[in-house]
N, CA, C and O atoms as a GROMACS GRO file, in nm:
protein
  308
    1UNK      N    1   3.076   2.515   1.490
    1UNK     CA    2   3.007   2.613   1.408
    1UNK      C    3   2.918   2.700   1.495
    1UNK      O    4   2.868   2.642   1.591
    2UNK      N    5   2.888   2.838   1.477
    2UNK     CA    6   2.797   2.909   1.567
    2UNK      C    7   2.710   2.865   1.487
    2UNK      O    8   2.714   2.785   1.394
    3UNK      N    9   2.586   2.957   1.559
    3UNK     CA   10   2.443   2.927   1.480
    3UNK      C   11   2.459   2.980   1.393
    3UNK      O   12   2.416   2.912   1.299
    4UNK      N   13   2.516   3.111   1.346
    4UNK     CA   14   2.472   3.194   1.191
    4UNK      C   15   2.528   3.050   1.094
    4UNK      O   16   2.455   2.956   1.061
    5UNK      N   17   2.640   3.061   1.068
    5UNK     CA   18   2.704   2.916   1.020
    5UNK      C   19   2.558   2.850   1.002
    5UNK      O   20   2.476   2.911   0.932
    6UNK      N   21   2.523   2.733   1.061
    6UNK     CA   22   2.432   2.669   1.116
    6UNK      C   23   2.325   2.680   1.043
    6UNK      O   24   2.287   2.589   0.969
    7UNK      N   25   2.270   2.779   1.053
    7UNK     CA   26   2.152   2.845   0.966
    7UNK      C   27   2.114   2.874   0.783
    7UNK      O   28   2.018   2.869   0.706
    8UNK      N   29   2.294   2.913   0.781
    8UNK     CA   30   2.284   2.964   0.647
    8UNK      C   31   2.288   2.788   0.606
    8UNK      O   32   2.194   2.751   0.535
    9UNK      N   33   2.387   2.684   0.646
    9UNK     CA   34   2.459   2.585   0.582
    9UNK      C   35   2.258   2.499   0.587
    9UNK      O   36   2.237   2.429   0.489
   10UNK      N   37   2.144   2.508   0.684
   10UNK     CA   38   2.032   2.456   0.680
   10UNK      C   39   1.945   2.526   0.531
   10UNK      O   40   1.891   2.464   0.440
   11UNK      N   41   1.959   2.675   0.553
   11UNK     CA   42   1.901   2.724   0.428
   11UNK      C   43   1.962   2.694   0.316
   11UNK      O   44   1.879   2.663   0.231
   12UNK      N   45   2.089   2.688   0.272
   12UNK     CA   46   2.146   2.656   0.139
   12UNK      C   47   2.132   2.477   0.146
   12UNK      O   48   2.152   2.427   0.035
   13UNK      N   49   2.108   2.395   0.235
   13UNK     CA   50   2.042   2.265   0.151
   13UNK      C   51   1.910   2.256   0.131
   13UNK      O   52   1.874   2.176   0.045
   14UNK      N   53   1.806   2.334   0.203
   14UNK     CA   54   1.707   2.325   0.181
   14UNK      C   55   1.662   2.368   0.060
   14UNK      O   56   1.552   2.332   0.019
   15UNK      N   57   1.759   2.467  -0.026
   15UNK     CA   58   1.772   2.550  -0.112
   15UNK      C   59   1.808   2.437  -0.269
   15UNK      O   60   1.766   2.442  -0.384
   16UNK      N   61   1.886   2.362  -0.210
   16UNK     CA   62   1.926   2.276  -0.314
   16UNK      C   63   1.847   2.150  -0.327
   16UNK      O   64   1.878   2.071  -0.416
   17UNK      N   65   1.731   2.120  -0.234
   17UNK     CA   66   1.659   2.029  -0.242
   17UNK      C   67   1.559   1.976  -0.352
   17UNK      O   68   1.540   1.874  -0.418
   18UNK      N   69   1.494   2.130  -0.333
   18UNK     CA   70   1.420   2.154  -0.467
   18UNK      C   71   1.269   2.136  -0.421
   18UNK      O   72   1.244   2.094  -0.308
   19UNK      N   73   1.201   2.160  -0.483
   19UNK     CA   74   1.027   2.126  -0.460
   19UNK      C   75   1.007   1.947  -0.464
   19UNK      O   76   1.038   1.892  -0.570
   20UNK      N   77   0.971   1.887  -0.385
   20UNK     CA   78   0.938   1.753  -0.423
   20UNK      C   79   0.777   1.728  -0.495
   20UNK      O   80   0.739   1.626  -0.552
   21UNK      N   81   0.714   1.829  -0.479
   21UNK     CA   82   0.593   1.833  -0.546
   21UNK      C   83   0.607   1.781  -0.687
   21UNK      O   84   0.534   1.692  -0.732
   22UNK      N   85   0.697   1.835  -0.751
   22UNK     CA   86   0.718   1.826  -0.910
   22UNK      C   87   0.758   1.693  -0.917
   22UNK      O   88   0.738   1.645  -1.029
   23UNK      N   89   0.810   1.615  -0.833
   23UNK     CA   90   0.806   1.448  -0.889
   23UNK      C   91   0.707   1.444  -0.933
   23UNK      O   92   0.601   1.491  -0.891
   24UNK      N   93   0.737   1.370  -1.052
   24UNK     CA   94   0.644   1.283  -1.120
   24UNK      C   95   0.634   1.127  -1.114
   24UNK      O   96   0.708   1.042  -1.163
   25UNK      N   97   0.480   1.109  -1.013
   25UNK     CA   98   0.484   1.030  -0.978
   25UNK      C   99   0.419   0.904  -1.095
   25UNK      O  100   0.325   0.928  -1.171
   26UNK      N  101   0.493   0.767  -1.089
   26UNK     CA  102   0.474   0.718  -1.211
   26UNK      C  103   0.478   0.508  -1.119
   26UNK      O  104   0.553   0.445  -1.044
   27UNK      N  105   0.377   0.491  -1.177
   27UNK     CA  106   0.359   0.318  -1.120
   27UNK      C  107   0.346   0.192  -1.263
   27UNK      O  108   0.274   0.182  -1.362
   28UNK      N  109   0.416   0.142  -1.226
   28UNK     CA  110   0.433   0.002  -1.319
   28UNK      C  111   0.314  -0.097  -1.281
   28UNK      O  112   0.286  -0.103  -1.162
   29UNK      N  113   0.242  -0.172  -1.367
   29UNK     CA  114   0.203  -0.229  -1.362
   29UNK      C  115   0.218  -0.376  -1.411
   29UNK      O  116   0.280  -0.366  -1.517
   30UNK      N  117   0.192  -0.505  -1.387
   30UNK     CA  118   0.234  -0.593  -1.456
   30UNK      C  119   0.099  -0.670  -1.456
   30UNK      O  120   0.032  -0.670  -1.353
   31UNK      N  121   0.048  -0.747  -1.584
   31UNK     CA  122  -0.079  -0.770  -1.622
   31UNK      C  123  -0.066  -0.873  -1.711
   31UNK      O  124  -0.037  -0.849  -1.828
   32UNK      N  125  -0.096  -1.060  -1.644
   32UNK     CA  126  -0.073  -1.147  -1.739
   32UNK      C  127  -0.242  -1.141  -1.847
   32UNK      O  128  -0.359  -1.104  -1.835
   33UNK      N  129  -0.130  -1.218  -1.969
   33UNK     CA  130  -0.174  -1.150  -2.081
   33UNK      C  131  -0.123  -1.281  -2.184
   33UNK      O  132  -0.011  -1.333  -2.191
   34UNK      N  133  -0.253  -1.315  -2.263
   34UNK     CA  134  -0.211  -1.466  -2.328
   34UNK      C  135  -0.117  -1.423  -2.417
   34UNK      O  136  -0.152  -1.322  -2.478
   35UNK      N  137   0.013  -1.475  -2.451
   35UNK     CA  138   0.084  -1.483  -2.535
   35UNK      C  139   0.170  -1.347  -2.573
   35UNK      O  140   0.271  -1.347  -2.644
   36UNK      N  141   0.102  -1.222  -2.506
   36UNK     CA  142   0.156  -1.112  -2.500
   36UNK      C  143   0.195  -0.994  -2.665
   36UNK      O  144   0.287  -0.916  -2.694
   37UNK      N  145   0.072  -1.038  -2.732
   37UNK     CA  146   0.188  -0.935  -2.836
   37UNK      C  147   0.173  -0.761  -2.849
   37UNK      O  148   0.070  -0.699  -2.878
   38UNK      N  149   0.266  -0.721  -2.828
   38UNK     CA  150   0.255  -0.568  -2.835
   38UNK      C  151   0.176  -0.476  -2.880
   38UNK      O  152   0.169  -0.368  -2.822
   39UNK      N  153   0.120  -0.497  -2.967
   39UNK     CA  154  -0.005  -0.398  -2.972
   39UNK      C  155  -0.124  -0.415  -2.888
   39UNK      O  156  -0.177  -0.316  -2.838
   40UNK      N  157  -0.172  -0.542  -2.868
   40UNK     CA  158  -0.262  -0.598  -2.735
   40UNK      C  159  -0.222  -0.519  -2.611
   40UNK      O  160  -0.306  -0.463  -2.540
   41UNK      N  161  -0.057  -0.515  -2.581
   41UNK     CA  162  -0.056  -0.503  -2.454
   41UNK      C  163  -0.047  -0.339  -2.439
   41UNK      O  164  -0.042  -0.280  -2.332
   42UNK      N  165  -0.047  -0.277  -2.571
   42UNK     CA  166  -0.027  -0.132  -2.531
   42UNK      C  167  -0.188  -0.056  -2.560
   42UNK      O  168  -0.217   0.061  -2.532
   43UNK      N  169  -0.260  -0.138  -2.609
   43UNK     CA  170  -0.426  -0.102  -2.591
   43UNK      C  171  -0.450  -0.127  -2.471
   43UNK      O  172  -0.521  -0.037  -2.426
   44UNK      N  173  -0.424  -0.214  -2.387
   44UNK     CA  174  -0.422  -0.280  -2.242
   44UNK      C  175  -0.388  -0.143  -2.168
   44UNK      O  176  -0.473  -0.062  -2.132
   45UNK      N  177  -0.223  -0.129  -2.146
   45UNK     CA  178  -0.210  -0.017  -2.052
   45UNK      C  179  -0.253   0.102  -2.145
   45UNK      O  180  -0.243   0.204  -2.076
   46UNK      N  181  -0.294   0.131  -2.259
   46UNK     CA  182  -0.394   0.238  -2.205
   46UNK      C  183  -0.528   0.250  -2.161
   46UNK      O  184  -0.599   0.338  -2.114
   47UNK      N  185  -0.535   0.147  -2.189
   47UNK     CA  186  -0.712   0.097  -2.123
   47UNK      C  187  -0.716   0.113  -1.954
   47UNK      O  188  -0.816   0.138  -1.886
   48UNK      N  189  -0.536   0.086  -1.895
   48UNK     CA  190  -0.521   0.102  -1.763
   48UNK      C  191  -0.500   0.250  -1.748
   48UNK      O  192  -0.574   0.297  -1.661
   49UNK      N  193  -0.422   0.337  -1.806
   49UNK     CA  194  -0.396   0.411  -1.775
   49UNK      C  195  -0.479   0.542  -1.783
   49UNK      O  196  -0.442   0.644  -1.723
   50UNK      N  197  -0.604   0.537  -1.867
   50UNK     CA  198  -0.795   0.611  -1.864
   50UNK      C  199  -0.787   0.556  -1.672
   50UNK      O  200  -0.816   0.644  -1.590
   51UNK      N  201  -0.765   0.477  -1.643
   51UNK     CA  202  -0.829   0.396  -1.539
   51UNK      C  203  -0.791   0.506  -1.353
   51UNK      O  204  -0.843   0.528  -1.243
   52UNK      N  205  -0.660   0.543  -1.436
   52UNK     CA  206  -0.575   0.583  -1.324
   52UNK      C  207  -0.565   0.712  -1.338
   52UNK      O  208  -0.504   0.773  -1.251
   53UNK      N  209  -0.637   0.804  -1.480
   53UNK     CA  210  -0.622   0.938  -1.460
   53UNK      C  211  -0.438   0.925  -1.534
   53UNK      O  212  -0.378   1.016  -1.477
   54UNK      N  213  -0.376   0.881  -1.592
   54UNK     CA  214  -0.277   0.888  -1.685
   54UNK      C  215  -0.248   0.852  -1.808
   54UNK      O  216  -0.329   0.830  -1.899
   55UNK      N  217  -0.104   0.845  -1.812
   55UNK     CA  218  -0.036   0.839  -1.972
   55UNK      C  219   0.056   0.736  -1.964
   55UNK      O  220   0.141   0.736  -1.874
   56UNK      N  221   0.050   0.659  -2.037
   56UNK     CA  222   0.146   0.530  -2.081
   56UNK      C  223   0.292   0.620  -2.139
   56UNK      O  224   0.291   0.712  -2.220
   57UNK      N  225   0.396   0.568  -2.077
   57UNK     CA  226   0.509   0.628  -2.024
   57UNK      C  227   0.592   0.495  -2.157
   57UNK      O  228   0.662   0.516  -2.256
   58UNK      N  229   0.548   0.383  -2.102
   58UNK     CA  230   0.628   0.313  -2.121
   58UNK      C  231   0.567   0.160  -2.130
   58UNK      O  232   0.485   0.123  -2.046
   59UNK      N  233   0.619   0.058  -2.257
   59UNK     CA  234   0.483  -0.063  -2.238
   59UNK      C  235   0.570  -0.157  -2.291
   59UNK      O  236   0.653  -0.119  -2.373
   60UNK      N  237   0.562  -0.311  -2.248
   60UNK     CA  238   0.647  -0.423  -2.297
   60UNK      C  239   0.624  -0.557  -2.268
   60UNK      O  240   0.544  -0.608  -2.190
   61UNK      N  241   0.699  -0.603  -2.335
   61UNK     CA  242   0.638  -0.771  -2.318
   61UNK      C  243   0.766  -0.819  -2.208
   61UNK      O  244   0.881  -0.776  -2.194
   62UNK      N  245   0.667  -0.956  -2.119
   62UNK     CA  246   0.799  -0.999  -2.071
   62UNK      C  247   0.725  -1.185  -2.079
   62UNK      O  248   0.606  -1.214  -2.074
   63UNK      N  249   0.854  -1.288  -2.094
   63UNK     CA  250   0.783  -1.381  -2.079
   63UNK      C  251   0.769  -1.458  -2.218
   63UNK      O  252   0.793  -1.409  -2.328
   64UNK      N  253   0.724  -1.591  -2.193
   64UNK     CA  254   0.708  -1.634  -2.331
   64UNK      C  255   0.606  -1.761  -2.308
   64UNK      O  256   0.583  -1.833  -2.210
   65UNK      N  257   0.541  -1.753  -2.479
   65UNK     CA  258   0.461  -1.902  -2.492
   65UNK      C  259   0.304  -1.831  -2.373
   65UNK      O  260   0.262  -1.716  -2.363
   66UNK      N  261   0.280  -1.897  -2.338
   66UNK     CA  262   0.127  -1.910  -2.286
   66UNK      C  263   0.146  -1.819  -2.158
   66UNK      O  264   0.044  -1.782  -2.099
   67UNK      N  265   0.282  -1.777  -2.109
   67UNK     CA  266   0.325  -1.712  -1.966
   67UNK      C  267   0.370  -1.528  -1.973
   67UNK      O  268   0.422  -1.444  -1.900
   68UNK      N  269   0.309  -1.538  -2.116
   68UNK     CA  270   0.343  -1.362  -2.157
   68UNK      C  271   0.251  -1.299  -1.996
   68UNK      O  272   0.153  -1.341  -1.934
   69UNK      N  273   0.353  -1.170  -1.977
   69UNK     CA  274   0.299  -1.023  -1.901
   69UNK      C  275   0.346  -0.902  -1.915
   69UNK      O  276   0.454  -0.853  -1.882
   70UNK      N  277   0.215  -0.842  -1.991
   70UNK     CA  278   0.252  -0.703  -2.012
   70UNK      C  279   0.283  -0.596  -1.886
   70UNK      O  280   0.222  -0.597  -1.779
   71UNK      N  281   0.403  -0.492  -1.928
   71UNK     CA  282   0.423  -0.463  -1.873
   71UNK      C  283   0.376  -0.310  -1.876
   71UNK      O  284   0.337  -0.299  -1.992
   72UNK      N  285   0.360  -0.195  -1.820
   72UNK     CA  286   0.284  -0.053  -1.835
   72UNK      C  287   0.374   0.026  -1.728
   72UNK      O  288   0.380  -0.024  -1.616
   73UNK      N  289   0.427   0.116  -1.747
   73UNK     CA  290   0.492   0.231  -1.706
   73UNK      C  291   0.371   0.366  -1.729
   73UNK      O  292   0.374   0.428  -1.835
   74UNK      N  293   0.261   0.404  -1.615
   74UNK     CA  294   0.187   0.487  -1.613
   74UNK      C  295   0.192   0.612  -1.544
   74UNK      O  296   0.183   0.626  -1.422
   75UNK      N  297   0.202   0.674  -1.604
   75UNK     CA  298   0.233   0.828  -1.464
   75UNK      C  299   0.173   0.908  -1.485
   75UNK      O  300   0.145   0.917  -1.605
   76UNK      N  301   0.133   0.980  -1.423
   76UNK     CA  302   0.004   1.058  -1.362
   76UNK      C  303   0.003   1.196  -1.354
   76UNK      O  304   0.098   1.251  -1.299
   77UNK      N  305  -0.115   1.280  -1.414
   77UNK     CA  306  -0.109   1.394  -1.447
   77UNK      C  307  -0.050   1.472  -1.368
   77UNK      O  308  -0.040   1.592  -1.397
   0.00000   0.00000   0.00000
């Protein structure tokens, strides 16, 4: 390939890359939690997610009996 080649084929992926700024960056948390029941645990991650400057994305139980952990999907303004 010459350089023109070369150049254009660097600008047209850089082109298709896109801004990575606009990820939205987003962190799970996992938070044991007696017995786990869902409304507890989604007052929880938002109680976490005031904490972190976000928004509860996503919230769930995992686990059972005395070994419940909530789970929080938080991502950030």
């Amino acid at each position: 390939m010459d350089s023109r080649a070369v150049a254009f084929f660097f600008l047209l992926v850089l082109a298709f890359q896109g801004n990575p700024s606009f990820a939205e960056e987003c962190l799970v948390l996992r938070i044991p939690d007696f017995v786990c029941p869902f409304p507890a645990c989604m007052l929880t991650c938002k109680i976490r997610a005031i904490g972190h400057h976000g928004k509860v994305k996503e919230a769930w139980c995992t686990g059972k009996g005395l070994k419940g952990i909530c789970n929080c999907t938080i991502c950030m303004e």
